[in-house]
C-alpha positions in Angstrom: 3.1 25.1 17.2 1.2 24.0 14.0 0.5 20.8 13.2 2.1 19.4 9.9 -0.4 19.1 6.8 -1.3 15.6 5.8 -2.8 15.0 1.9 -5.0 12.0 1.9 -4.5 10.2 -1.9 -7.5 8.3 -2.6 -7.4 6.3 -6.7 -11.2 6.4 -7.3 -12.5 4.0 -10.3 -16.4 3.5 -10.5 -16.9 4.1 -6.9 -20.4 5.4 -6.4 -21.4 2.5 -4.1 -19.0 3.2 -1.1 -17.0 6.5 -1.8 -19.3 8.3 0.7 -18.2 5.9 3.6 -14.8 6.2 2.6 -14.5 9.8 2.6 -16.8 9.9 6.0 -14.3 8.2 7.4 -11.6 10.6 7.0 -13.7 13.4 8.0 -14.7 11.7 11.0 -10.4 11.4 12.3 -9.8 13.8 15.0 -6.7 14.9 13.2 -7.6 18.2 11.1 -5.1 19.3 9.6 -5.3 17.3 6.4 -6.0 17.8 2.8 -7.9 15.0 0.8 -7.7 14.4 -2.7 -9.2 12.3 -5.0 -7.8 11.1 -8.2 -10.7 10.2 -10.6 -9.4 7.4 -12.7 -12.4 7.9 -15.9 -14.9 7.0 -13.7 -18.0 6.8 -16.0 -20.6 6.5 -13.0 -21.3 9.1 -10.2 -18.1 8.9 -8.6 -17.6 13.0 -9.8 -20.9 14.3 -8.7 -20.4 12.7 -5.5 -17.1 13.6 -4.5 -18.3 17.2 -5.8 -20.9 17.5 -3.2 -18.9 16.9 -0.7 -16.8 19.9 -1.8 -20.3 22.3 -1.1 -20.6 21.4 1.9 -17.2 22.2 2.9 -17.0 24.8 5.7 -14.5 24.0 8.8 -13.9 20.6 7.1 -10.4 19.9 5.2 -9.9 20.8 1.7 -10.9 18.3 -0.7 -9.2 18.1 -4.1 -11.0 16.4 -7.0 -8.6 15.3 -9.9 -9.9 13.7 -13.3 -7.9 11.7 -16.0 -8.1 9.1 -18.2 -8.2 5.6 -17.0 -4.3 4.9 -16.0 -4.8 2.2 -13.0 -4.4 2.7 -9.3 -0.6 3.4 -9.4 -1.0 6.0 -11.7 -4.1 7.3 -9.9 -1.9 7.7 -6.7 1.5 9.3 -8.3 -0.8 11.6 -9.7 -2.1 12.7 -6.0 1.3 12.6 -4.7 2.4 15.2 -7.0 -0.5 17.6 -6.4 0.4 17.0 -2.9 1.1 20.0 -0.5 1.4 17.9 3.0 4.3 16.9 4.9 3.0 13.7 5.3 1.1 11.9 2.7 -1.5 8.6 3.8 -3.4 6.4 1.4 -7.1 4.8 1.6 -9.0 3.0 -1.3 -12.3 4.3 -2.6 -14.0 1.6 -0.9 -12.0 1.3 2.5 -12.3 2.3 5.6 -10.3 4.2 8.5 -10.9 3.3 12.2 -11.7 6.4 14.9 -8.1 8.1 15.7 -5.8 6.7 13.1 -4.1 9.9 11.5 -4.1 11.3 15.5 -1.9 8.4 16.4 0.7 8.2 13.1 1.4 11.9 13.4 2.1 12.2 16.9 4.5 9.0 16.7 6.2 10.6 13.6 6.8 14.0 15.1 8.1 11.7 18.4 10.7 9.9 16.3 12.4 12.0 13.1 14.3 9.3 12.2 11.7 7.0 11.1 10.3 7.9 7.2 6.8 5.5 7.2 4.8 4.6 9.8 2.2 1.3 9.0 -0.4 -0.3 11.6 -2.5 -3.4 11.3 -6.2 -4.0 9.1 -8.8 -6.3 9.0 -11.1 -7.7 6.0 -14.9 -6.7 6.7 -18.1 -8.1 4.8 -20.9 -5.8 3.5 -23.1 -7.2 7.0 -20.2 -5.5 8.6 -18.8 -9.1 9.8 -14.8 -8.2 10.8 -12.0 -11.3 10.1 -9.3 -12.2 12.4 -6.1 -9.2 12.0 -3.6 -9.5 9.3 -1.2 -9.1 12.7 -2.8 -11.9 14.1 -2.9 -14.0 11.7 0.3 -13.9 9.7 2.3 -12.4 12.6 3.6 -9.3 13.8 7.2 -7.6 12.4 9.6 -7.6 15.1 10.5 -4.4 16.0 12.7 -2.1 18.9 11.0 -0.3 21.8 10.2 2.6 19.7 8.1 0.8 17.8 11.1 0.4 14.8 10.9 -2.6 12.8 14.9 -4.2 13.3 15.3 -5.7 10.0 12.5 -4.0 7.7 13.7 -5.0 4.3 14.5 -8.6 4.9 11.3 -9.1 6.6 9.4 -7.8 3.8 11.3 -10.2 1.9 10.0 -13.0 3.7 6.1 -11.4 3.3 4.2 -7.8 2.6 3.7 -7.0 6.4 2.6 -3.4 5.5 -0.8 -2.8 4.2 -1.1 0.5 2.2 -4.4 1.7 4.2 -2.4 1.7 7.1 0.4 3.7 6.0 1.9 7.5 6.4 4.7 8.7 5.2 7.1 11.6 4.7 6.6 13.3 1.3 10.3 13.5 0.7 10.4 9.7 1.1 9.6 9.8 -3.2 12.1 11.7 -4.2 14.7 9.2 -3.1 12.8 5.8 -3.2 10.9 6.6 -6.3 7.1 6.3 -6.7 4.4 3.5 -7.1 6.0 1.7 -10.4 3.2 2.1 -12.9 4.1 -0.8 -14.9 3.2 -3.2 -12.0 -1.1 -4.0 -11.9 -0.7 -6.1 -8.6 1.3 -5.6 -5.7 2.7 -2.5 -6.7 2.3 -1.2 -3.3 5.1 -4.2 -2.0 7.8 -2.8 -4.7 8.0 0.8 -3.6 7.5 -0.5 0.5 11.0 -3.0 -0.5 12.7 0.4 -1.8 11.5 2.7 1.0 12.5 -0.3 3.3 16.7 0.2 1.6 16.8 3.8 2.7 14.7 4.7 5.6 13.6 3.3 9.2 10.5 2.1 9.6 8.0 2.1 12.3 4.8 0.3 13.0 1.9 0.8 15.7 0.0 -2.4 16.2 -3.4 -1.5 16.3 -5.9 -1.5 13.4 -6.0 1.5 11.5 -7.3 0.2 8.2 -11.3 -2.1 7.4 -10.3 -3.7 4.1 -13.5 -3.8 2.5 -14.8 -8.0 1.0 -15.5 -8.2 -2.4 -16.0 -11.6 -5.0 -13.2 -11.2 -7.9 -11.5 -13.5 -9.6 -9.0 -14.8 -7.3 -7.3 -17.6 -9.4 -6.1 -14.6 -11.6 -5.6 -12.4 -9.1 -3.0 -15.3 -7.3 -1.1 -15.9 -10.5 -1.0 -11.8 -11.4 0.4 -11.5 -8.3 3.0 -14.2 -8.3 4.4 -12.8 -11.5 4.7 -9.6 -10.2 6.6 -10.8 -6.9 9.0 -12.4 -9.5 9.7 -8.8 -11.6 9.9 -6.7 -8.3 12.6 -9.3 -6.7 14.8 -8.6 -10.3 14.0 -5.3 -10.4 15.6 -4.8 -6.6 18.2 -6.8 -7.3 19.1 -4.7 -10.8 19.2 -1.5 -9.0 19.9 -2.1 -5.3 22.4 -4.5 -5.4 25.3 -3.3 -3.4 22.7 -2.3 -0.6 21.2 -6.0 -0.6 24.4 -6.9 -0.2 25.7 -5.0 2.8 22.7 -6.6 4.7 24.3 -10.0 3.7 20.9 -11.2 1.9 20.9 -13.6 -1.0 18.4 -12.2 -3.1 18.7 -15.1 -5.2 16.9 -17.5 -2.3 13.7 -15.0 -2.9 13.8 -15.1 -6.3 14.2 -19.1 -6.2 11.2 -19.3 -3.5 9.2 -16.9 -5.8 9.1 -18.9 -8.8 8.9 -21.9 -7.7 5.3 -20.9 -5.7 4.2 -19.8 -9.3 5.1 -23.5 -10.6 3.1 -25.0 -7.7 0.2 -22.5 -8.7 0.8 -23.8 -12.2 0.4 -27.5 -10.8 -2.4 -27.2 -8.8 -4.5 -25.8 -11.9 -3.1 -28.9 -13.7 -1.5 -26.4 -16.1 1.7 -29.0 -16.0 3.9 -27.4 -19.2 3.6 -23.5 -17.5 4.7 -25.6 -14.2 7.6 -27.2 -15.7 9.0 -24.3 -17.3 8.9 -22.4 -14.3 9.9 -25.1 -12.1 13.0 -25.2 -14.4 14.0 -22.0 -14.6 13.3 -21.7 -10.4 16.6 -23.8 -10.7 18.8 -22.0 -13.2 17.5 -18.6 -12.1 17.7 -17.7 -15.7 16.3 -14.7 -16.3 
């Protein structure tokens, strides 16, 4: 028996310093029977001529796709490589990330064990250029709880409560998109949690806890990343309750409660920068959930 195809989606933007570790990683798996593809997002470095090299020196390895466009962001970047995908299962790995030995191995054989679950997600850690590994995001935010197949009980509400699943980490059946949607290209931060939430309505989940995914450290601007990110928690909650009600509500959840807890985290954000108008306003409407 054959084993199913898996296409590897990696967004590339400007990746010349660490796409080569990145793709060495995935041709190091001992899983085979993949296809990678990498979506150039108008890189204006040597992200092309490198990717292209590794496409002449091909031979028994997997195929490797190279896709260029304008410069669309990473969600784009990724629905473009799930469209020009031909595997079963599709997987996802930044430019600048990094898989650990047996990952693909492990998620297919526990997704051809158990049919019934649609996304399969394992844990990650942070590393540092000196190669320095941080404590587990399992470890240190916790671990979903999940059945004895490895099924997380109560996927959606936990996901609710935090973003357990880290992208690197994650394979998935292709047909998954055609009834959840795909990454919402609208969204510049934590569009990866919006389309997990929608996956999370209409399909099991499973998760193997071991670390599949070295998140790669880099400086950034992290008081705009936090309040980016807050605002986008704040659409995605609306935008789940617009279109998903009825499901929310056959789980019994308040979405309301999340919505409430959302913004009032951005209004503590705002108070903390001593930005006390923003704070107030959103403190305020944390309380009418005006919208």
């Amino acid at each position: 028996m054959s084993k199913p195809l898996v296409s590897i989606i990696i967004p590339a933007y400007n990746s010349e310093k660490y796409i080569s570790e990145t793709l060495n990683s995935i041709l190091s798996q001992t899983y085979r029977n993949m296809e990678i593809i990498v979506v150039d997002d108008g890189s204006s470095d040597r992200t092309a001529e490198i990717i292209k090299s590794y496409q002449t020196k091909r031979n028994d390895k997997p195929d490797l796709i190279y896709i260029h466009q304008l410069n669309a962001g990473p969600s784009n970047a990724r629905n473009t490589g799930i469209r020009a995908a031909k595997g079963k299962y599709i997987a996802f790995l930044d430019s600048d990330d990094l898989w650990t030995d047996g990952k693909l191995e492990k998620q297919v054989s526990y997704m051809e064990a158990n049919s019934d679950v649609a996304l399969v997600f394992g844990d990650m850690s942070l590393f540092s250029s000196e190669g320095t590994l941080t404590e587990s995001a399992f470890r240190k935010y916790g671990f979903p709880q999940c059945d004895q197949r490895g099924r997380v009980t109560n996927a959606f509400k936990e996901l609710l409560e935090r973003n357990y699943i880290s992208t690197g980490t994650v394979l998935l059946k292709k047909e998954c998109f055609g009834s959840a949607g795909y990454f919402d290209e609208l969204l510049k931060y934590a569009e990866d949690y919006d389309l997990w939430l929608r996956i999370s309505l209409m399909f099991k989940i499973g998760c193997i806890p071991e670390i599949f995914r070295l998140k790669r450290m880099h400086d950034s601007n992290l008081a705009k990343e936090e309040e980016s990110f807050y605002k986008s928690n704040i659409y995605i909650l609306h935008k789940i309750k617009k279109n998903y009600s009825p499901a929310i509500a056959h789980r019994k959840i308040n979405i309301n409660n999340y919505i409430f807890k959302a913004i009032k985290k951005l209004s503590y954000f705002y108070y903390i920068k001593k930005q006390y108008i923003k704070a107030l306003r959103a403190l305020i409407l944390s309380y009418t959930l005006i919208i």
